[in-house]
C-alpha positions in Angstrom: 0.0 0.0 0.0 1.3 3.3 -0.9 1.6 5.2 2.1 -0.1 8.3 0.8 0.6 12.0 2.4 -2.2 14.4 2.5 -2.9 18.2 4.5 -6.0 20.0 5.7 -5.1 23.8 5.2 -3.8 24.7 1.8 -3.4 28.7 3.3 -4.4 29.7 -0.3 -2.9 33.0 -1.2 -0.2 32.4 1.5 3.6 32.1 1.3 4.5 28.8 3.6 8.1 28.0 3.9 9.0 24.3 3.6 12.6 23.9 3.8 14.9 26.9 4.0 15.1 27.8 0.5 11.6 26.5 -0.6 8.5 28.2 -0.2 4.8 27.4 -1.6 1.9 29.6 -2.9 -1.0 27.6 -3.6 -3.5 28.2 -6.4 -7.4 28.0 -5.6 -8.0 25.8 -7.8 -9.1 22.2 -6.4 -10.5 19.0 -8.2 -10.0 15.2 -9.0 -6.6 16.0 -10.9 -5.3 18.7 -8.6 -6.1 17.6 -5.1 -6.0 21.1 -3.4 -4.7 23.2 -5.8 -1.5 23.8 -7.8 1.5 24.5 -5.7 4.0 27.2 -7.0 6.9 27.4 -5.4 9.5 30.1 -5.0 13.2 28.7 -4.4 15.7 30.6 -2.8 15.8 34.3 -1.1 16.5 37.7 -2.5 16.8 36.2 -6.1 14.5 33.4 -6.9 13.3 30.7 -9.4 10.0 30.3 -9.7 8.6 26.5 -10.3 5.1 26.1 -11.8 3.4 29.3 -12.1 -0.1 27.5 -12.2 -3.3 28.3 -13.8 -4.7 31.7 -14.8 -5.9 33.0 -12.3 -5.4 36.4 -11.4 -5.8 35.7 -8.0 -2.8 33.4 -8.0 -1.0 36.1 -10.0 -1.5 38.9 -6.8 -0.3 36.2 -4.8 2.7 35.4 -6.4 3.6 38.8 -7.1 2.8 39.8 -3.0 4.8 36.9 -2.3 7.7 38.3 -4.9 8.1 41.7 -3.9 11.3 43.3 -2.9 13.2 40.1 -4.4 14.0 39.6 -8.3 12.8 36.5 -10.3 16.1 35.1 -11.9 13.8 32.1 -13.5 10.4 31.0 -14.0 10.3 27.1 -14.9 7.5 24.9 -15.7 7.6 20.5 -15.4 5.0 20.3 -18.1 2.5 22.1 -19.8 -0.9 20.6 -18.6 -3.2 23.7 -17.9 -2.7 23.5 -14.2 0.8 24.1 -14.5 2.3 26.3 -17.0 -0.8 28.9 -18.4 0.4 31.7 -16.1 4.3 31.6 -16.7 4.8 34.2 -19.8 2.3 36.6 -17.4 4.5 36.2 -14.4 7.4 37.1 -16.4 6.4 40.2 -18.1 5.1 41.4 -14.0 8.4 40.4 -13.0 11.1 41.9 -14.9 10.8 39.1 -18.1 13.2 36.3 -16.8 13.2 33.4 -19.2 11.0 31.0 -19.1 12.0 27.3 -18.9 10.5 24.1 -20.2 9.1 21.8 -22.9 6.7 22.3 -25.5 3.7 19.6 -25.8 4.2 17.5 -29.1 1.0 16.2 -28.9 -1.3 18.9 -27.9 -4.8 17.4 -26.0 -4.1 13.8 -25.7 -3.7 14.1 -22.0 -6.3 13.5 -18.7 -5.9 17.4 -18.1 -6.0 20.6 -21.0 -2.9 21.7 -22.1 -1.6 24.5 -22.2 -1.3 24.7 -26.3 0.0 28.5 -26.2 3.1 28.0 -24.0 6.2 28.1 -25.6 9.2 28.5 -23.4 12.5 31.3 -24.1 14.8 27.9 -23.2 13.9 24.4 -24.2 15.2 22.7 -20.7 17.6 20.0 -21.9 18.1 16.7 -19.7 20.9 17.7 -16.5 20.6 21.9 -17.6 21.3 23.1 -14.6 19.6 26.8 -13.7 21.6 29.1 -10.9 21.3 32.1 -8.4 22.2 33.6 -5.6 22.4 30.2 -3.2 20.3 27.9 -5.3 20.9 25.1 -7.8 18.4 23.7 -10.3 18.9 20.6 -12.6 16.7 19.4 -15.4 15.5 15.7 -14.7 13.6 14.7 -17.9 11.1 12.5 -16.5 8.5 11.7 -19.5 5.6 9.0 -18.5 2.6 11.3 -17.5 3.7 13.7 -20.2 5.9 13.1 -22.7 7.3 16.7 -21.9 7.8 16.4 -17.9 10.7 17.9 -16.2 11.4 17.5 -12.2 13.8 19.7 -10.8 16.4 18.8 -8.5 17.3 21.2 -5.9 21.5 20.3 -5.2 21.8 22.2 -2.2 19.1 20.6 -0.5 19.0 17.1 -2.1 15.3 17.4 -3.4 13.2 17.5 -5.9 10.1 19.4 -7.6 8.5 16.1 -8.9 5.9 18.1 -10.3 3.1 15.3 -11.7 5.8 13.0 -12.0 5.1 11.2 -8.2 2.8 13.4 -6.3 2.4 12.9 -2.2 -1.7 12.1 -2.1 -2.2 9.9 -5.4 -0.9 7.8 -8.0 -0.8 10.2 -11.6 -2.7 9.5 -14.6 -0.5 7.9 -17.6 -2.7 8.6 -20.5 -1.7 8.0 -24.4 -0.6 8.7 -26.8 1.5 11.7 -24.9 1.3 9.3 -22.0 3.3 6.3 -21.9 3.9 3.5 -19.0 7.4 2.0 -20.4 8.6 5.5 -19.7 6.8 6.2 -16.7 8.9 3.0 -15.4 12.2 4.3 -17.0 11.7 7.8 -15.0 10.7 6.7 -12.0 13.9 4.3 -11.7 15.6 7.7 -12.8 14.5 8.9 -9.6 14.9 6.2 -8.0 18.7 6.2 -8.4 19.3 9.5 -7.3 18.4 8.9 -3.7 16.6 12.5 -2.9 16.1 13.2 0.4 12.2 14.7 0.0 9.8 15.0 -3.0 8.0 18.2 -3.5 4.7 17.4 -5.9 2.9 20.7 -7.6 0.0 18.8 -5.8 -0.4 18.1 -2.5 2.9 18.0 0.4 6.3 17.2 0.5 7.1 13.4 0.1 9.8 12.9 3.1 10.4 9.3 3.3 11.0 8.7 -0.3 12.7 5.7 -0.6 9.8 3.6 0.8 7.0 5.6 -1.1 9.0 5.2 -4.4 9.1 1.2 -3.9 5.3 1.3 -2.7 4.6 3.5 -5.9 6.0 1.0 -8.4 5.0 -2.1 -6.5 1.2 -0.1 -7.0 2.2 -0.1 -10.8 2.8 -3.7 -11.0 0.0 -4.9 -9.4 -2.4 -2.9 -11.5 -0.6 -5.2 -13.8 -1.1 -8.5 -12.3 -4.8 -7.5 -11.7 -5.1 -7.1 -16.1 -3.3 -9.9 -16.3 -5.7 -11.8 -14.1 -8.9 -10.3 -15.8 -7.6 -11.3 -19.1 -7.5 -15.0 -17.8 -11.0 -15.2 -17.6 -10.6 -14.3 -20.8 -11.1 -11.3 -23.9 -11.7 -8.0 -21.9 -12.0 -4.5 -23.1 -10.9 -1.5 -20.9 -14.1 -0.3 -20.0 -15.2 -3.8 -18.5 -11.9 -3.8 -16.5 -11.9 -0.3 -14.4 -14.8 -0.8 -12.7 -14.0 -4.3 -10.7 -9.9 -2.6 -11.0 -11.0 0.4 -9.4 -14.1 -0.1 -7.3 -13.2 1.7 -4.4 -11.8 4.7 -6.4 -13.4 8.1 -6.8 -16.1 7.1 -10.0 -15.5 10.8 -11.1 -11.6 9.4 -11.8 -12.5 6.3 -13.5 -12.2 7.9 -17.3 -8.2 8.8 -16.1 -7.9 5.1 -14.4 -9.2 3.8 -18.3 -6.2 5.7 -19.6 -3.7 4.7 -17.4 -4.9 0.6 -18.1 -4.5 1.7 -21.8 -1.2 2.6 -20.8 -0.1 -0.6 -18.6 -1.9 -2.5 -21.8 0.4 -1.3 -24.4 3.5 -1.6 -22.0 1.8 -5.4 -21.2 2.1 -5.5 -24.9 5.2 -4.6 -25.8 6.7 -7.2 -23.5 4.9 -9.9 -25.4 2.2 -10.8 -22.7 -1.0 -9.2 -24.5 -2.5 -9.2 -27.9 -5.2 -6.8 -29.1 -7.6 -8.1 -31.4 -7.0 -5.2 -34.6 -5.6 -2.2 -34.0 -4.5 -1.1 -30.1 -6.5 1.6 -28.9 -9.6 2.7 -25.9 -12.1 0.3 -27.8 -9.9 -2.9 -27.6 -10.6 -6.0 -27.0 -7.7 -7.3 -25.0 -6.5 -11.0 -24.6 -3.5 -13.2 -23.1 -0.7 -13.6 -25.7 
């Protein structure tokens, strides 16, 4: 079992530290995907990076900007560009004093669980170990595609973390959805973090992940037995997705089970690959699936 994290007070509007260089604004802007809200988060003191500047809201934007004055934005970088996430980053800039804007742009526009943001295009395409510095803060690009195909997590050096963005978030598994979506990467990033040994996870969702190395095991042991459990349904023979999810996901949120169909797209192409599953014709939503 995943040993999920989860908070009560969001403080929307509100600065709250979290480590010494790390603090969080959170967006109002709650629901199935988001949890609370989107957490932006300002790293460093005097001159800062900013790390998702969420969703447009001008709210979130009077927030941000109370919670920036009297220190200078050096950086404004986005993991991904799912509507939640990037849509308020070029606006932030220009309030700011226009400090590039980092990230990826979304090669396949709306083919994820969540909008994307199909306007955002960054001043630096982030490249895989970039690293991004200011006045006692270190960045490094971790390209981490699975949930999106464009995700970046960011690793703080000096404090041994990172901003796993929707990569691995504290209160829920994330959606793996195709075709921008795919498991055989999710698995490939997630050992990527894995290896690095980080001493906390900070999602854009929900709080800080503290005892990682446990939670990372539990998420991918969660991944595999989502497999065994399609592997089991298909021995009682032909499925298709939408027969799956409901006995797979029965005591999941009903509002979530159109994301959970994605992601067992996404384990059944990744099943696939590896030679255990067939689909009868052409792979895709409206499958019917079967044992190899």
């Amino acid at each position: 079992m995943i040993p999920f994290v989860h908070e009560i007070d969001p403080a929307y509007g509100r600065a709250v530290g979290l480590t010494p260089l790390v603090r969080r604004v959170t967006a109002e802007n709650p629901g199935p995907f988001t949890y609370l809200g989107t957490g932006t988060y300002i790293v460093g003191r005097g001159q800062v990076a900013v790390i998702d500047p969420g969703p447009d809201l001008p709210a979130h934007l009077d927030a941000l900007l109370h919670a920036l004055k009297g220190e200078t934005v050096a950086a404004i970088l986005t993991t991904h560009t799912h509507s939640d996430h990037s849509p308020l980053s070029h606006a932030l800039a220009e309030r700011t004093g226009k400090p590039p804007v980092y990230g990826r742009i979304d090669p396949m526009v709306g083919s994820s669980e969540a909008a994307s943001d199909t306007a955002f295009r960054p001043d630096i395409e982030v490249a895989d170990g970039q690293r991004v510095a200011g006045r006692g803060w270190t960045l490094e690009a971790v390209a981490t595609p699975g949930h999106a195909s464009n995700h970046v997590c960011y690793a703080l050096l000096e404090e041994n973390l990172l901003f796993s963005g929707d990569h691995v978030m504290g209160w829920s598994t994330t959606v793996v959805s195709p075709p921008d979506g795919d498991m055989s990467d999710y698995y490939a990033s997630l050992a990527k973090v894995e290896a690095r040994d980080f001493s906390m996870l900070i999602p854009t969702h929900g709080p800080p992940v503290t005892a990682v190395r446990p939670f990372l095991a539990a998420y991918r042991t969660h991944r595999l037995d989502r497999e065994r459990q399609i592997l089991a349904e298909l021995q009682a023979g032909p499925r298709r997705i939408i027969e799956m999810v409901p006995v797979m996901y029965a005591a999941v949120d009903p509002r979530l089970h159109p994301a959970a169909a994605r992601s067992v797209l996404a384990h059944l192409i990744h099943l696939e690959r590896s030679g255990l599953v067939v689909a009868v014709g052409e792979t895709g939503p409206d499958s019917v699936f079967r044992l190899a």
